[in-house]
N, C-alpha and C positions, 0 to 999 in steps of 0.2 A: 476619451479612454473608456469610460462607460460603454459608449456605443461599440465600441470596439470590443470588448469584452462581450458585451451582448450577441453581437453579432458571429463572434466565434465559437460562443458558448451553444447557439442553436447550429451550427454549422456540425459540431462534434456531435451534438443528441440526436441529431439526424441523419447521422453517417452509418454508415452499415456496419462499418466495425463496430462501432458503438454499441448495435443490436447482437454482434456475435461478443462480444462482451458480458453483456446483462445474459445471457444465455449460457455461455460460458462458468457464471454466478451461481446460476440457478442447479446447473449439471453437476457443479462440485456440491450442494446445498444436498441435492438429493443420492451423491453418490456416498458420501459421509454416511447418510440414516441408510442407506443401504447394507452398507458396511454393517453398520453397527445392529441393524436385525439380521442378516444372517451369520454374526458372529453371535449373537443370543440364541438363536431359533436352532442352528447347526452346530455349532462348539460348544458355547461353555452354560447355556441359560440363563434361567432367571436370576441367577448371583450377584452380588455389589458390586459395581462395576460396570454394568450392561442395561443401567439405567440411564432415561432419558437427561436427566440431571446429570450424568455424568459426561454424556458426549456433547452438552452445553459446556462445559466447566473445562475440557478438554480441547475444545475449540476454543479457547482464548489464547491457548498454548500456541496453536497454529497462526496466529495473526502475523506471523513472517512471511504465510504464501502470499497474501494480498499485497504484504510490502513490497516482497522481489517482483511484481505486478507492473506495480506503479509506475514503471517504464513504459509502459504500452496507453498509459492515460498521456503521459507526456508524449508521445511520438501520437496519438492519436489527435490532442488539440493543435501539435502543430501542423499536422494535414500536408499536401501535398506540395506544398511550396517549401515546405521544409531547408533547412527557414533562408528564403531569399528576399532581403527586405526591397530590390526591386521593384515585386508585385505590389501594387498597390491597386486599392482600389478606395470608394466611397467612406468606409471604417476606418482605412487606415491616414486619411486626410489631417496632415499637421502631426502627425506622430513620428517619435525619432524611433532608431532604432532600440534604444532604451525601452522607450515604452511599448514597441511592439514583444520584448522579453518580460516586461512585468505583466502587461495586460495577455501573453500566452500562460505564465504563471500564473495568475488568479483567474482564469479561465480552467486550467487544470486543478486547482483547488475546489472549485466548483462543482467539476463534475466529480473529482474522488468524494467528496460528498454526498453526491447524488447516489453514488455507486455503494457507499458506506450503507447509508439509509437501505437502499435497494436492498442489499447482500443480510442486512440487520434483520429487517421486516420477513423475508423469504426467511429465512435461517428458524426464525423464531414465530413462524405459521408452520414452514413445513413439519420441522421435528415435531411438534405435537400432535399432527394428522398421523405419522408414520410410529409416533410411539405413546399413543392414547393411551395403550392399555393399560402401561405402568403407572400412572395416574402422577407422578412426581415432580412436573413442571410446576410450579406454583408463582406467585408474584413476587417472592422474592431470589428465584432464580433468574427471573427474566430480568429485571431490576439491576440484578448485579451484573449481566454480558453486557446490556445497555451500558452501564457505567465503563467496563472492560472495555467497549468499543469507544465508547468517548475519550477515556486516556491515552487511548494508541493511535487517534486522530493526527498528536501534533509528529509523531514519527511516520505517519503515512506522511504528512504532509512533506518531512523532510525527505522521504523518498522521491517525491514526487518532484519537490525542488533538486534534488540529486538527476533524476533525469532528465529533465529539464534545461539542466546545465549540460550534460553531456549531449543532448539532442542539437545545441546551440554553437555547444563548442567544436561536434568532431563530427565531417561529413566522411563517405556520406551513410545514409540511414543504418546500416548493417553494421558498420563502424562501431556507430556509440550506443548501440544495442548492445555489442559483444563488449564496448568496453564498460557498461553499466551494468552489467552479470558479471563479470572478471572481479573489478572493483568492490561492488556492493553483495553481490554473493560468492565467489571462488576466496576471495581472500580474507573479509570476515571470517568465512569457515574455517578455512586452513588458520586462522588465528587463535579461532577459540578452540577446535583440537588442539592443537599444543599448548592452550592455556590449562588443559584439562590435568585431572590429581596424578593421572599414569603418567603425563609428561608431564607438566609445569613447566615451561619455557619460560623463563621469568619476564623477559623483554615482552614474550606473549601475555601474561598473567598482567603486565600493567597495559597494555594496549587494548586489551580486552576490555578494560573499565571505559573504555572511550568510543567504544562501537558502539551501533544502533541494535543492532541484531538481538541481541542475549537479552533484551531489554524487553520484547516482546514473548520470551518464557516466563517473563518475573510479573507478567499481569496474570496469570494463569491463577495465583494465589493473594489473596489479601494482603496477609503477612510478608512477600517476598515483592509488592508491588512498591518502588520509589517516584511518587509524580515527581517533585522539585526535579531529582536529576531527569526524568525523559523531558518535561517540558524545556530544561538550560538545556540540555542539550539537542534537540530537536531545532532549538532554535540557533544556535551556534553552525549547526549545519545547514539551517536554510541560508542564514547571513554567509555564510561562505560561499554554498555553490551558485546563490544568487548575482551577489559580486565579482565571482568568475566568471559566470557564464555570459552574464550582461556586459563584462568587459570584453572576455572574448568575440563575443557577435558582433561588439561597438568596432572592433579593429579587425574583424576576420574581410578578406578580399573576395568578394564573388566576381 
């Protein structure tokens, strides 16, 4: 399994997508401080708000676009065989279908990892090149996104296992793309608007407490952050779509 893991794991950081990815990271990294100085420089100025510290503390809020992401890390380590357990080759020697779905799994936990780090380090070099002047970055700004991005680890993760599963269960590729954005973004959404004060759909307002989504506005603030509930439930969802998905691919007919 090891080898197998290994083996796939350099297969995906060496794949071109992979590089339009990290790229990808980098464009939003730098379109964000862009944003954010000529909304200082041309609209509103040097006002509270339009500080570097602030568009740190604002991007915590946003850790939902990297979530709805994490379909493309799963469709990227399962690569072009997608998934015909078939192929084999030297890696996949003695391994059942099973573990060809767990070892694609912690293969993609891996690299959202990598990617994590990546997107962290760029995030928290660029802004301060782009917004020196203000002088307001200090160690315990940086200290506290660090933390921010560690907590929302185990919900990346379970996006990640959420695609994962759909990549395993529903051919073929275009499929479980569109059904992993329906699912995971169309339908949260339309959930939590109706859970909102204008509406309050009450069946929404308690289904609401059970989604991943709204979970990553609540790291945005101290006060409004809950670990216990993201980590139970981050993990309730890997255990589920793990369990699906690995049963699905055990019985699916190629």
């Amino acid at each position: 399994m090891i080898y197998y893991i290994k083996s796939q794991l350099q297969r995906s950081l060496t794949d071109k997508y992979f590089r339009i990815f990290i790229i990808g990271i980098l464009v939003a990294v730098l379109l964000a401080n862009l944003a954010m100085t000529a909304f200082r420089d041309i609209i509103y100025g040097m006002n509270d708000g339009t500080f570097a510290y602030n568009l740190i503390m604002f991007a915590k809020g946003f850790f939902w676009l990297p979530y709805y992401a994490t379909i493309f890390i799963a469709d990227e380590v399962i690569g072009p065989e997608y998934p015909d357990p078939r192929i084999r080759d030297k890696s996949t020697i003695g391994l059942t279908r099973r573990h060809i779905f767990f070892g694609k799994f912690l293969t993609e936990v891996l690299v959202l990892l990598i990617c994590a780090v990546f997107a962290t380090v760029a995030f928290l070099v660029i802004t301060p090149i782009f917004q020196v002047h203000d002088g307001t970055i200090n160690a315990s700004v940086i200290i506290d996104f660090a933390e921010a991005v560690f907590l929302a680890m185990p919900l990346f993760i379970a996006g990640v296992s959420i695609g994962n599963m759909f990549c395993f269960s529903i051919l073929p590729r275009k499929k479980a793309i569109f059904a992993f954005f329906f699912f995971v973004v169309a339908v949260p959404r339309a959930i939590m608007l109706l859970a909102t004060d204008g509406i309050r759909f009450i069946p929404a307002v308690m289904i609401r407490n059970l989604l991943l989504t709204p979970q990553f506005q609540e790291l945005q603030f101290y006060a409004t952050r809950n670990v216990p509930k993201i980590i139970i439930s981050s993990i309730v969802y890997v255990v589920i779509s793990c369990l699906y998905g690995a049963y699905s691919f055990d019985k699916k007919e190629f």
